[in-house]
Structure formats: C-alpha cells, structure tokens
C-alpha positions as CSV (number, residue, x, y, z in Angstrom):
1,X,31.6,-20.0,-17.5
2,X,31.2,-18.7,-13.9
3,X,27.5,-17.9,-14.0
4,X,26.4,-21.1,-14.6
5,X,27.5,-22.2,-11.4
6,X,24.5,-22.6,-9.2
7,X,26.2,-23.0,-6.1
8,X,26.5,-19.7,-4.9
9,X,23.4,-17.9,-6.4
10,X,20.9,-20.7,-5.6
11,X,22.2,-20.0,-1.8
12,X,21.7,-16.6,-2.5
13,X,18.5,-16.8,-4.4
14,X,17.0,-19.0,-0.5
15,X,18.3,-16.2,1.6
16,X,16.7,-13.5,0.0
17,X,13.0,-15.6,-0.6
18,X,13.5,-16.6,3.3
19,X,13.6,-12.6,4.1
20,X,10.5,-11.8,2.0
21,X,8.8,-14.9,3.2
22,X,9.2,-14.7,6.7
23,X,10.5,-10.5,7.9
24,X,9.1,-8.3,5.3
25,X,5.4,-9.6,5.5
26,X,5.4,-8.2,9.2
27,X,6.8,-5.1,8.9
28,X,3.9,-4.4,6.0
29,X,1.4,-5.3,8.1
30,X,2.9,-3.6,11.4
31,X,2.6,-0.3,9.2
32,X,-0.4,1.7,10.6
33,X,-1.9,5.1,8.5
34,X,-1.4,8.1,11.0
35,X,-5.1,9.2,9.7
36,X,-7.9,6.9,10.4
37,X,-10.1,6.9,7.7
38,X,-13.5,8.0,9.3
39,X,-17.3,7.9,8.1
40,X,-18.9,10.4,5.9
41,X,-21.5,12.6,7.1
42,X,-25.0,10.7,5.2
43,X,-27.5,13.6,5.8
44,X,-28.0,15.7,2.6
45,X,-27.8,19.2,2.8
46,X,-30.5,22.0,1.9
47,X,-29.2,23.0,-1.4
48,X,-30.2,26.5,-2.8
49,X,-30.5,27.9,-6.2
50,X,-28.3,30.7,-8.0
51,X,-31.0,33.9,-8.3
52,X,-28.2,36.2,-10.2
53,X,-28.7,36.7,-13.9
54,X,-27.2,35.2,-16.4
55,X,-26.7,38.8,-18.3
C-alpha cells in the first residue's frame, strides 16, 4: 500500500513543522491592532435620579 510509505510524507510532514516553527511565529507577532487599547476614565460621574412618575 502506498500510504504506508513514510518516505515522502515524513519529508513533507518537516517542511511544513519547519514553516510553523520558524516563519509563521513572526508574522503573528509582527501583527499590530490599528486601535490602541487606551485607559478608562476612573472618576465616577454625578449620577441623578428619575423624578417622573411611575403612573
């Protein structure tokens, strides 16, 4: 049977875990956000009540 044949599928099977070991790991981390994430305002705000009625 053919695909027992290790020969060309382990070759295959190094290429492909040398790409994700040494190219793809730098072109994730090269990826930048295009929005920085910024701090959120801490001060609270002066909250005020609902004075309608209910009926």
């Amino acid at each position: 049977m053919p695909q027992l044949n290790p020969a060309p599928w382990f070759k295959i099977f190094l290429f492909s875990w040398l790409i994700f070991l040494t190219i793809i790991p730098y072109k994730v981390l090269a990826h930048r956000l295009p929005n920085q994430p910024t701090t959120l305002n801490t001060q609270t705000t002066q909250k005020t009540t609902w004075s309608w009625p209910w009926y």
